[in-house]
Structures are given as structure tokens and as C-alpha cells.
C-alpha positions in Angstrom: 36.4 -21.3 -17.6 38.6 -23.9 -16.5 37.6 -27.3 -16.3 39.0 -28.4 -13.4 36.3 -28.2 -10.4 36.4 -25.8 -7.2 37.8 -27.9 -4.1 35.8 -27.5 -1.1 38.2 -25.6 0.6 38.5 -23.0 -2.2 34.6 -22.8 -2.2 34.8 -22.2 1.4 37.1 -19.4 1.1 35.4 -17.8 -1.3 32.2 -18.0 0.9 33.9 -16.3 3.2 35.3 -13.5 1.4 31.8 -12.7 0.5 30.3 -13.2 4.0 32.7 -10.6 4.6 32.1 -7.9 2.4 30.5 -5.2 4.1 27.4 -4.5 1.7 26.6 -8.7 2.6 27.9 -8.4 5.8 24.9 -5.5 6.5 22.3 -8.1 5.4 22.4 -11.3 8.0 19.6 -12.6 5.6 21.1 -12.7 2.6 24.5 -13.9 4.3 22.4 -16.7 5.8 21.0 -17.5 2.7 23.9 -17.7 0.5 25.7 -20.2 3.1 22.6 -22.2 3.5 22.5 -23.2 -0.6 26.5 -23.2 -0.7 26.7 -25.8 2.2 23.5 -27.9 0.9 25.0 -27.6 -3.0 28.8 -28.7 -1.4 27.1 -31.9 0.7 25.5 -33.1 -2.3 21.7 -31.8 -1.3 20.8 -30.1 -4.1 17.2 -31.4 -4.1 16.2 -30.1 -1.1 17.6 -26.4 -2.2 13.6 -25.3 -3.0 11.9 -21.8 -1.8 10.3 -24.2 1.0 13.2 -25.2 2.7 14.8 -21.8 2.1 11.9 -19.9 3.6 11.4 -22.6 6.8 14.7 -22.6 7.4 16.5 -19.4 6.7 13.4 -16.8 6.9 11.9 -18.6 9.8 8.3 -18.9 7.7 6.2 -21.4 9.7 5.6 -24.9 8.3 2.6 -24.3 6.5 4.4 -22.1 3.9 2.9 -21.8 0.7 5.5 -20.5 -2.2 2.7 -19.4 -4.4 1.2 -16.7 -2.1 4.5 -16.0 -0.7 7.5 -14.6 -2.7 9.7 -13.8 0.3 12.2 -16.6 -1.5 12.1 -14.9 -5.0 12.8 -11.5 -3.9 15.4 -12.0 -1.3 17.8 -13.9 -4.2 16.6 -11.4 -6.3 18.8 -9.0 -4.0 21.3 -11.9 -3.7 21.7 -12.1 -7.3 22.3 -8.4 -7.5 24.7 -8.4 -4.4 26.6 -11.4 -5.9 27.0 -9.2 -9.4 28.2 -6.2 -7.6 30.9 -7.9 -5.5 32.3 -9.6 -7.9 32.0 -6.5 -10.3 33.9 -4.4 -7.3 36.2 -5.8 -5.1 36.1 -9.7 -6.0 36.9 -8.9 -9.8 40.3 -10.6 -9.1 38.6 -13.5 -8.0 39.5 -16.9 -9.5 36.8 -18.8 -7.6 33.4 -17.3 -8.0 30.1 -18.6 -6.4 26.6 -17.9 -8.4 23.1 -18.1 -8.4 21.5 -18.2 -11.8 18.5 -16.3 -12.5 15.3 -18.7 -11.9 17.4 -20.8 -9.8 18.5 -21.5 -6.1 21.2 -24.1 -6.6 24.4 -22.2 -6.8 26.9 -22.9 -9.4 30.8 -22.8 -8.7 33.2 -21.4 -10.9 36.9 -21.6 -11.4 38.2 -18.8 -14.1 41.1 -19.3 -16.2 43.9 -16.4 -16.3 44.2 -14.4 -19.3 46.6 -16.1 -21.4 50.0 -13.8 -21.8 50.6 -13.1 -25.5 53.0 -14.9 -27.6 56.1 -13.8 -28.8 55.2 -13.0 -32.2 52.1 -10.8 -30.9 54.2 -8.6 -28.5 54.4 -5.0 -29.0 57.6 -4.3 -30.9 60.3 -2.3 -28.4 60.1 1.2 -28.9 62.2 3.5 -30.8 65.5 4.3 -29.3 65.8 7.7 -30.6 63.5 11.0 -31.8 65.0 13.0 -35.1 63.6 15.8 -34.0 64.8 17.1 -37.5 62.4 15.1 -39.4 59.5 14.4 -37.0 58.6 18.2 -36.0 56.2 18.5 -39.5 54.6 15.0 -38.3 53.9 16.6 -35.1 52.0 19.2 -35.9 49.9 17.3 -38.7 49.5 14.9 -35.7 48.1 18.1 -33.1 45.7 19.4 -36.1 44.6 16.4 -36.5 43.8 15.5 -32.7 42.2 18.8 -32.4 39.8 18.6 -35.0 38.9 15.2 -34.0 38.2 16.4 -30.5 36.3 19.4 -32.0 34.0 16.5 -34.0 33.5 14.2 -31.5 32.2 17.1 -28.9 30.3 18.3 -31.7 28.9 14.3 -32.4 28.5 14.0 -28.4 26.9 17.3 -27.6 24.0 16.9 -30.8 23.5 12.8 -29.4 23.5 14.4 -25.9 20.5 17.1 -27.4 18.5 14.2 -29.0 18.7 12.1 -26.2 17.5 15.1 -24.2 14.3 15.4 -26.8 13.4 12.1 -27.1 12.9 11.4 -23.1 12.8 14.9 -21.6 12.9 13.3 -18.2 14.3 10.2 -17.3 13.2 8.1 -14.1 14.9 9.6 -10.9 18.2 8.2 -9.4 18.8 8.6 -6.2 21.7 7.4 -4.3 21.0 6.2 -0.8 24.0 7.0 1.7 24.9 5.6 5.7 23.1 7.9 7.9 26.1 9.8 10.0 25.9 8.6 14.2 26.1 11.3 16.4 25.2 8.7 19.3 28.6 8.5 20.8 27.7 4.3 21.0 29.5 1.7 18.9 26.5 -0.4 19.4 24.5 2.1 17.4 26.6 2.1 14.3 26.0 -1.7 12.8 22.0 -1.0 13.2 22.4 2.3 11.8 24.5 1.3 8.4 21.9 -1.7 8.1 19.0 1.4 7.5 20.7 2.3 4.1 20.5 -1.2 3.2 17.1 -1.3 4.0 16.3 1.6 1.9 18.1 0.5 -0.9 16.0 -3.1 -1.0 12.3 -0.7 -0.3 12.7 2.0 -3.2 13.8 -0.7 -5.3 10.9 -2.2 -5.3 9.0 0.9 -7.0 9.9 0.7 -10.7 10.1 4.0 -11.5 12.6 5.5 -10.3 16.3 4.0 -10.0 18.3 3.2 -6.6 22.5 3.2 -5.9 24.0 2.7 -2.8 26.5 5.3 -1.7 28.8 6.9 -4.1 30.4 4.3 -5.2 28.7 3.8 -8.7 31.0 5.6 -11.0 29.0 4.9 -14.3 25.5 6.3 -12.5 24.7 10.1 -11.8 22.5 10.7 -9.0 19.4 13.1 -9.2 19.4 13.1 -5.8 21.4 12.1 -2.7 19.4 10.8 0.5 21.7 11.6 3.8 20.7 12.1 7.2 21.9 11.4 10.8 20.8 9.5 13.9 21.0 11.1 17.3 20.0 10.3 20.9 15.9 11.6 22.0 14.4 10.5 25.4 16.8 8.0 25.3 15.9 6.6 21.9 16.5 7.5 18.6 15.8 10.0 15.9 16.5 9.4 12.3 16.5 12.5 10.3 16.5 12.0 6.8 17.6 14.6 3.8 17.0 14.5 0.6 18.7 16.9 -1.9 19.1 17.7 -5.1 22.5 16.6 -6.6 23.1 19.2 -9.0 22.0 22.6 -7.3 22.8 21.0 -3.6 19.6 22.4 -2.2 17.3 20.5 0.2 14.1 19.6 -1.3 12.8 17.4 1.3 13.4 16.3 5.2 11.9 14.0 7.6 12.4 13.0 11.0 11.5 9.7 12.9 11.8 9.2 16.6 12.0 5.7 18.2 11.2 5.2 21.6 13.5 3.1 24.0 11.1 0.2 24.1 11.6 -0.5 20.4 15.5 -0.3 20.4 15.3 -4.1 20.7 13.0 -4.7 17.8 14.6 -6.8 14.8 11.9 -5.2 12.8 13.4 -1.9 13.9 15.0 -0.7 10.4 12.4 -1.9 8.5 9.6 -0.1 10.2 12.1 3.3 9.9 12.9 2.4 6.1 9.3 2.0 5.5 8.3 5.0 7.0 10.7 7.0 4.6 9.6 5.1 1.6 6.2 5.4 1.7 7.0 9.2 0.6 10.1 8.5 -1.3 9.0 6.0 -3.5 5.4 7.6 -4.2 4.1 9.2 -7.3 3.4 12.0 -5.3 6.4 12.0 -3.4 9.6 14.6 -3.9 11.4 12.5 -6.9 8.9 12.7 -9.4 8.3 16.1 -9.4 10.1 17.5 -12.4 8.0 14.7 -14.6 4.4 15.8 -12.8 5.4 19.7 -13.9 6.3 18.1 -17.3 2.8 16.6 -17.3 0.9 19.6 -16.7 1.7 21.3 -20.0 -0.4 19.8 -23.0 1.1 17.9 -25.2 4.5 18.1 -23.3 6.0 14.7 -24.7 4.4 14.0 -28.2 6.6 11.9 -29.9 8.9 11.6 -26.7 7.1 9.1 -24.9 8.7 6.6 -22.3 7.9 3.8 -20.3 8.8 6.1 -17.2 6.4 9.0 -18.5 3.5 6.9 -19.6 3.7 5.5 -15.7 3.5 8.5 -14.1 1.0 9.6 -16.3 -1.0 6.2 -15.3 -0.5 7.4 -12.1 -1.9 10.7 -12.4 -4.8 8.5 -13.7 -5.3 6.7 -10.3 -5.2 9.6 -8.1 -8.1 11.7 -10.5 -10.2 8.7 -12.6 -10.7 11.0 -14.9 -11.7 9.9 -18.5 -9.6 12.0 -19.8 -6.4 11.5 -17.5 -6.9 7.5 -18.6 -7.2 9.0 -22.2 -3.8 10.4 -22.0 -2.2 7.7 -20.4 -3.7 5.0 -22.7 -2.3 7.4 -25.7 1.2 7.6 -24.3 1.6 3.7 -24.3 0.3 3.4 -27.4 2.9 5.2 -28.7 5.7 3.6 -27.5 8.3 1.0 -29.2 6.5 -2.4 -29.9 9.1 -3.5 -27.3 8.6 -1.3 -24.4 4.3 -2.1 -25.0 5.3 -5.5 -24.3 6.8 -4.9 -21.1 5.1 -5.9 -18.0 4.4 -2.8 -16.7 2.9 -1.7 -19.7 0.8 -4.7 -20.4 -0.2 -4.3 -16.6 -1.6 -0.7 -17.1 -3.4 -0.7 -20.2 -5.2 -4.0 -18.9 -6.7 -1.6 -16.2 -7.1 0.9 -18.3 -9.1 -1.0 -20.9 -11.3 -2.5 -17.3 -12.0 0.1 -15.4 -14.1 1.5 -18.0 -13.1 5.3 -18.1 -12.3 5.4 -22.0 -13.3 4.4 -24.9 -12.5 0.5 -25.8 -9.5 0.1 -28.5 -11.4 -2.6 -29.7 -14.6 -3.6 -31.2 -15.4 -6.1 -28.6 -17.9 -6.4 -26.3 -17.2 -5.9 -22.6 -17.0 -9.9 -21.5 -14.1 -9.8 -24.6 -12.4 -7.2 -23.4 -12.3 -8.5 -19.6 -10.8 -11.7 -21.1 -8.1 -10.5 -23.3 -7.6 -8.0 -20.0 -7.1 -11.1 -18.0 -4.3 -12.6 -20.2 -2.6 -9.4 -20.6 -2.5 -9.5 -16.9 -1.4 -13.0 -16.7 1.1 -12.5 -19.4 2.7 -9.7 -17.0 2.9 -11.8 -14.2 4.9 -14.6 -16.0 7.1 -11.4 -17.2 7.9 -10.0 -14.2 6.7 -11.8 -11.1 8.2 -9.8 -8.7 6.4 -6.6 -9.7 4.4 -5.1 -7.0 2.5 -2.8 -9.4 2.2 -5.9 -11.8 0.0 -7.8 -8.7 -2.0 -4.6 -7.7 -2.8 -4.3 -11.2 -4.1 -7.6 -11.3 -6.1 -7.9 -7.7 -8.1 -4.5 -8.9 -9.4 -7.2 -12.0 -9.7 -9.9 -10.4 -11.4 -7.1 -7.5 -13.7 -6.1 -11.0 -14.5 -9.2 -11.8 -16.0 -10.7 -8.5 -13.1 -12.9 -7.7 -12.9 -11.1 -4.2 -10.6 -14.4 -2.7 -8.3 -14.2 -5.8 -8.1 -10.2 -5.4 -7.1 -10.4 -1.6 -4.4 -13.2 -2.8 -2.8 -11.0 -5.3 -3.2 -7.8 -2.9 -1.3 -10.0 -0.2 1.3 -10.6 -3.1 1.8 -7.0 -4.1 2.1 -5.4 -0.5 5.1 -8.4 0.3 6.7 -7.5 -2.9 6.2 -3.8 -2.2 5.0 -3.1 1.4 5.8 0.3 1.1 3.7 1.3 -1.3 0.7 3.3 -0.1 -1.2 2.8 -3.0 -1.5 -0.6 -2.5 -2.3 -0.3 1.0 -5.2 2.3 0.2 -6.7 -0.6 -2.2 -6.4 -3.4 -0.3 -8.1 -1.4 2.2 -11.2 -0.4 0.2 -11.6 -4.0 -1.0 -11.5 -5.5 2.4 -13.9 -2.7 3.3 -16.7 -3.6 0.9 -16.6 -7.1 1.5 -17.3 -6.3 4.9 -13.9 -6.6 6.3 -13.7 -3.3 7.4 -12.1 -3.9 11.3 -9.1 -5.4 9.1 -9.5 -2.1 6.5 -9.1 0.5 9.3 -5.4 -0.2 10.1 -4.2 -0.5 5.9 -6.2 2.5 5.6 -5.1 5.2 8.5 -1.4 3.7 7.5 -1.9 4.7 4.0 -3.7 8.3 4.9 -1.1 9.0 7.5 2.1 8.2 5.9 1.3 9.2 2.1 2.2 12.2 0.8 -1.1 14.3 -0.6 -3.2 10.8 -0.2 -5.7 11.2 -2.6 -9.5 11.1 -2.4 -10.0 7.5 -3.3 -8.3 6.4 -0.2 -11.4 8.2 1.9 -14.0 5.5 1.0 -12.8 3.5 4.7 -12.8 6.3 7.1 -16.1 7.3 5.8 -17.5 3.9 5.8 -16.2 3.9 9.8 -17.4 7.3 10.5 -21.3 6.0 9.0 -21.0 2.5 11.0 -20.2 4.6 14.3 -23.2 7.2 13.4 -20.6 10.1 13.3 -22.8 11.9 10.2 -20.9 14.9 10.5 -17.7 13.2 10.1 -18.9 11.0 7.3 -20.0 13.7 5.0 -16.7 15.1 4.9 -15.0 12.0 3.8 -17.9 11.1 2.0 -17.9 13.7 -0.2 -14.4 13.9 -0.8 -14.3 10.2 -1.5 -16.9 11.4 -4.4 -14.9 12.7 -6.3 -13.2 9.8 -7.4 -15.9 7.4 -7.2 -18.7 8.4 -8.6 -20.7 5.1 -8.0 -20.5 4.8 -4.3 -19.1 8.2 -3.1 -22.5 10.2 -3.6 -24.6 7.1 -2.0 -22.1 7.6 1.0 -22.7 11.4 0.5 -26.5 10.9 1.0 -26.3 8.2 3.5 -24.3 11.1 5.4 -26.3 14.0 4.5 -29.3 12.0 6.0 -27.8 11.0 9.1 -27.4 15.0 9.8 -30.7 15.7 8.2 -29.0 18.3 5.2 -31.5 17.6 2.9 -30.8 20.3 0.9 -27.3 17.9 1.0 -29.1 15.2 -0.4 -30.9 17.0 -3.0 -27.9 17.7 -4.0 -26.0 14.2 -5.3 -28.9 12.3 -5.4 -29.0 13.5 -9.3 -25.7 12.4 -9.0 -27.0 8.7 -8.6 -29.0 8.4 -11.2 -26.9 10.4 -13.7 -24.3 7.3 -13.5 -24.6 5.2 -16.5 -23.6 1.9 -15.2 -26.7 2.2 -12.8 -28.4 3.4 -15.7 -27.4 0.6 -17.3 -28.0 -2.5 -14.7 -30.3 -0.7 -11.6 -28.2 0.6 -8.9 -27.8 -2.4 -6.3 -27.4 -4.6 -9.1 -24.2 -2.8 -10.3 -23.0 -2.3 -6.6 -23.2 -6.1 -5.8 -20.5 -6.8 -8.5 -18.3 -4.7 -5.6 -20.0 -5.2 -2.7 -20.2 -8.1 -0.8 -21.3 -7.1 2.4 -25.1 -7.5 2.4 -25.3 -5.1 5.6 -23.7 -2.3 3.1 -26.2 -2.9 0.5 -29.1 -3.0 3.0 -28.1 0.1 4.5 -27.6 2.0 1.0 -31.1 0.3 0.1 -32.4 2.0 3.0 -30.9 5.3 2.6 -31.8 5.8 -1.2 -35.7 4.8 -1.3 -35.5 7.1 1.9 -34.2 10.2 0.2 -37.3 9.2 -2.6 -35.3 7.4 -5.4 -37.8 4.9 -7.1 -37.8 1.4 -6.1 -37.7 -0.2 -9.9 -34.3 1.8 -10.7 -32.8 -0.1 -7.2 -32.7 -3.7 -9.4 -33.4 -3.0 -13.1 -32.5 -0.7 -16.1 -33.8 2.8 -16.0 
């Protein structure tokens, strides 16, 4: 770098050259935000570059913002940061004058390049020959062909047995998947700027699930997709449709579609694009959704990756985990971290999972520590993941489900509202947020999350029942709330067969409750502590608990097994 500083005017130009980049240009955000900080760093301001004034002033947050709770200034120069790499990586490689934004910081730096000096005289090349003896050189010749071709032949031979052992040792790597410009068949020009902005859109979601990889059209030459999304937008009742495709890059063929009409009344919506991108990627980006497929199948056989563990296969293992709470699907997902490089345990995903893990109870500890020890060292494992990687959705959902374990229902709801900003199209998330707010009897604000969650995830599981049923029980629909209720049993098997009996009750199947009240008193943690003991540490609604109260000594369960040890 040269020491001679930018001028003003060359800063300027080269702001402007990068407003006008398309990829920046798609994104009015990020363009406002990189020529808020140029202009405050240029008049000398640089104090007052911090997330507040970024956020009041460029995101339009209201005065009371709070950085802490609200990353909305971290992620969007995360993206900035990336965007700024990639145009001067592309088309501003030639640049002399670069503008950019250092990682932890919002103060932008300005840099003038130096030319590559030319070489001297001594170091030049020598001319070439004038002349070919083709006398004397034809023996050289061919030593110099057999000698090409058996290199070639070794180096295929090296490339093809690194290519095999690459292939053993991570049988399936995360999915890419390139995102391209949905095609207009509108016939407006006014349509085609708010249609280009959806692939930006989709881009910045799926990005924010982290395991799987996103590129933006085709343009990465070094990246090979797994799959290509494509689509177009048409005309419908005068709105819009957005019709989505997603296929497989190697065999072409169409392994998943979805359509999304918008009515006329929301043309005018600025949040258009980012209800329609969230739509999409609340099946794209989850575990269950069409990308992870090949890694699920993988999963199914026993023993499928011994030895060829990954970050990426211990996570959907995890999240195999989550969907059945099973001990023995948190058995295997515990094993396959385990066995990873000391490195990749110390990531923050890792750290993240095996904290719940080691929580939530389902397996046996990996320590000889007592339970209060364990929630402890879980807590600065979690903590430790934060300061790793604090714009990690799963990293905050794994956190609000301890702090949720632990009784600090006020820091759980924080760190939900954390992870869903970071990652608002997860439905995971959603789902348990939802169940929280539900049992601390917030379930008017639970309803929503939840029938968003049920209605937009692909194959929801059964943990995201526990709200509908609680609803269906509050509005004395019995019938209704056996069905969830004993779906919801299946992955709960604390509360679900209480719901199932409070149900069963309601429609007088006693046979029903007969049936899972065993179920009740089988569960060793209210063997352990008395039932309403236990369910206090999660429930906080004291209506809840008087209602279960009621429901259990009705069905005949003793009153000393309610509060104490049995």
C-alpha cells in the first residue's frame, strides 16, 4: 500500500462505483449503509460511526434501540463485509482506491494500492530463440512428450486417489446451492427491480442456516452447485405469483417446487420480498427440507460415517436429535462430535450442541459431575459460543433452551428474540419460542409463532404440537386436544401424557387415561422430585399447573407423588 492518502474526490468515486454495482445496487440497505460510514469517516465523525447511530439512522430502529438485544447492525455489515470482498474480488479488482470495513468494526478504512512494480532489466525474460534445428531438437522432443505424458498420467492418478479419500473421509459435504434471478414474465419494467431484489433476499436468509452453503448466480467459478434454485414471476388476479424450482445440478431433475401468490393489496409492501424469501426458506433452509436429504439417507444406515465424521454430519445428526428426543438419537450425535478434530469441537456450533446435549438430560453425562456442575460448565460452553460466533442463530437458540432449563424464562425470551432476528426463517426456532411463551402463560403471543412454524415447515415435528393442544384444552375442544396431545407425547414425555389425560378426561375416554397415566409416573424426573415440583422448573403459568393438578388427582394419581419423591 501506498502511503499517500485517498483524496476525497477519489473516495467519492470509488463510493460510487460500488453504489453502482448491481449486486449493491439490489440492496438500498446496504448501499445506504456503506455511504452513511464513508460520509461520517470522510467529515471527520468517526465517533459517532456506532450500531446506535447506524441502526437510528440507516435502519429506521426507534430511539430506544438497544444493541445488545438487537443485532440488526452486526448482520447487515456482516453482508456488507462479504459484498465489499466480492466486488472488489470481481469487477473492482483493478481498483486502485478501495473502501473497507474491517471485521469487528464500522469505521471504514480507505486504501490507496500501489502498481506492481515492472521488472528490472536484469530480471527480464531473455528474447527467445531465433531459430529451431529441427536436426538436433526432434530426440528432445519426444523425451519432452514422454515425459509430459507420464506426468499427466501421475498427477490424475495423485488427483483421482486425493479425490477418493476426500470422498471417504466426508461422504457428504454440506449442500451448495446457487440462488438465480427469478425470470419476469410480467410484461412490466416496474416488476423487474422488485423481482431481482428476491434472489438477494434469498441469498442473505439461507445464509443464515449454517449448514448448508449459498452463491449467488453462476458466477462463482471456483464453487459447484448441488443444486440451482430458479423460478419465474407471472401476473394472478392482478398480483403476483412466484414460482420457485429447485433442481438438482448434476442429473437436472426437479426435486422440489413451490408457488406463492401475492395479492394486489400487498404489491406496495416494502416488506414484500422478505415475506416471499421467507416463505421459501423456511423449507429450504430446514433439516427436513429438500437439501439435506442425501445426508438424512446417509444417517439411516448404522454406522454410516465411523471414522468420517464432520461438523456438517454431526449437525444434522443433532438435528435428527431435536425432531425425535430420543436417548439414543442424542447418543449418536454426542458420539459424532466427539470424534471430531480438537479444532472443529471447539467450534461454536459444536460447543453449542453438546451443551444441550449434556442439559437436556437424554444421555449419559461425559462427566463425573453432579447435575448443578454440569449446568455450569453447560453455561460457559454456551457463553464461549456466543463470543465465537455471535451472529449464530442456532448458537442463541441453543442458549435460550438453557437458560429456558434453567428458570431464567426473561433471559430465554431475550436470546429467542436474538436467534429469530439473526435467523427469522428458521422454523425451529419459531416452534420453541412458541412452547416457551406458551408455558409461561403467554400463549395468545404463542399461537401465531406456532401456526407459522406448523404451516410453513416441512414434516413439522411432534414437539411443535404442545401449543395447538394447549389452545385446543383452553377452548374445551377435548376432541381436538387429544390428537395433538398425544402426538405432542411423543417427544415430551413429561407434559405430553398429562395433556393426553387432561384431554382424554375432557371426552370422558377413560380407557384413554388408563392408558398414559402409567405413563406419568413411569417418568423418572417425577420420580425423582414429585410431578408439579418438576413441572414448575418449566411452567410458569400457575393456571397450567392448577389445571394439571386438577386433572391428575382426578384421574386417581395420589396426592403425595404431586410435590414429593415417590
Amino acid at each position: 500500500m501506498s502511503d499517500g492518502e485517498p483524496t476525497d474526490s477519489e473516495i467519492a468515486e470509488a463510493l460510487s462505483r460500488i453504489l453502482a454495482y448491481p449486486e449493491m445496487a439490489r440492496s438500498a440497505q446496504l448501499g445506504r449503509f456503506l455511504q452513511y460510514i464513508v460520509e461520517r469517516r470522510q467529515r471527520g465523525d468517526v465517533q459517532a460511526i456506532k450500531a446506535y447511530s447506524i441502526a437510528v439512522d440507516v435502519f429506521g430502529r426507534p430511539q430506544n434501540f438497544d444493541p445488545q438485544t438487537d443485532p440488526i447492525v452486526r448482520v447487515q455489515a456482516r453482508r456488507l463485509r462479504a459484498l465489499l470482498e466480492q466486488y472488489y474480488a470481481g469487477p473492482g479488482s483493478g481498483e486502485a482506491i478501495r473502501i473497507e470495513l474491517p471485521t469487528g468494526r464500522y469505521v471504514p478504512e480507505f486504501v490507496r494500492l500501489e502498481p506492481a512494480p515492472a521488472l528490472p532489466q536484469s530480471a527480464q525474460p531473455p528474447p527467445a530463440a531465433q531459430s529451431w534445428d529441427f536436426r538436433t531438437s526432434w530426440i528432445a522432443l519426444a523425451v519432452m512428450t514422454a515425459v509430459l505424458a507420464t506426468a499427466a498420467l501421475a498427477t490424475s492418478f495423485f488427483l483421482q486417489r486425493q479425490a477418493n479419500i476426500a470422498s471417504n473421509r466426508n461422504p457428504v459435504p454440506p449442500p451448495v446451492v446457487s440462488i438465480m434471478e427469478l425470470q419476469s414474465l410480467t410484461g412490466a419494467v416496474a416488476d423487474v427491480g422488485v423481482i431481482a431484489g428476491l434472489a438477494v433476499e434469498l441469498v442473505t436468509d439461507l445464509e443464515q442456516f449454517e449448514s448448508l452453503r449459498v452463491v449467488y448466480g453462476e458466477r462463482r467459478a471456483d464453487v459447484k452447485a448441488d443444486y440451482v434454485l430458479s423460478g419465474i414471476v407471472r401476473r394472478e388476479a392482478g398480483g403476483l405469483q412466484f414460482s420457485a424450482i429447485l433442481t438438482e445440478a448434476a442429473s437436472d431433475v426437479v426435486v422440489w417446487n413451490k408457488a406463492v401468490a401475492v395479492g394486489p393489496e400487498r404489491l406496495a409492501d416494502p416488506e414484500l420480498l422478505n415475506s416471499v424469501s421467507g416463505t421459501l426458506s423456511r423449507t429450504l433452509g430446514s433439516p427436513r427440507g429438500p437439501l439435506h436429504r442425501r445426508a438424512r439417507a446417509l444417517l439411516t444406515e448404522e454406522n454410516a460415517i465411523d471414522g468420517r465424521e464432520s461438523l456438517y454430519l454431526c449437525r444434522v445428526l443433532f438435528d435428527l436429535y431435536r425432531e425425535r428426543a430420543y436417548a439414543s438419537s442424542a447418543d449418536k450425535a454426542q458420539r459424532c462430535y466427539a470424534a471430531l478434530p480438537d479444532v472443529d469441537q471447539q467450534a461454536a456450533q459444536a460447543l453449542a450442541a453438546t451443551a444441550s446435549l449434556e442439559v437436556e438430560g437424554l444421555i449419559e453425562p461425559t462427566l463425573e459431575t453432579g447435575e448443578s456442575e454440569r449446568l455450569v460448565l453447560a453455561g460457559e460452553a454456551l457463553a464461549e459460543a456466543v463470543a465465537l460466533s455471535p451472529v449464530s442463530g442456532f448458537v442463541w437458540e441453543q442458549r435460550a433452551r438453557y437458560l429456558e432449563h434453567i428458570g431464567d424464562h426473561a433471559g430465554a425470551e431475550a436470546a429467542y428474540s436474538s436467534a429469530l432476528q439473526l435467523n427469522p426463517a428458521n422454523s425451529d426456532t419459531l416452534a420453541a419460542r412458541a412452547r416457551h411463551l406458551a408455558l409461561i402463560g403467554k400463549l395468545g403471543d404463542a399461537e401465531p409463532l406456532a401456526s407459522l412454524a406448523i404451516n410453513s415447515a416441512p414434516n413439522p415435528p411432534s414437539w411443535y404440537l404442545i401449543v395447538p393442544a394447549l389452545k385446543a384444552l383452553r377452548d374445551g375442544k377435548f376432541s381436538v386436544a387429544s390428537i395433538y396431545a398425544r402426538g405432542y407425547a411423543e417427544a415430551d414425555r413429561e407434559l405430553g401424557p398429562i395433556l393426553t389425560v387432561m384431554a382424554a378426561q375432557g371426552i370422558g375416554d377413560q380407557e384413554l387415561v388408563t392408558s398414559y397415566l402409567p405413563r406419568v409416573l413411569e417418568v423418572p424426573s417425577f420420580r425423582a422430585n414429585g410431578v408439579l415440583t418438576q413441572l414448575r422448573k418449566r411452567i410458569t403459568d400457575e393456571g397450567l399447573i392448577r389445571d394439571i393438578r386438577t386433572a391428575l388427582l382426578g384421574a386417581g394419581m395420589p396426592p403425595a407423588v404431586l410435590n414429593s419423591a415417590f
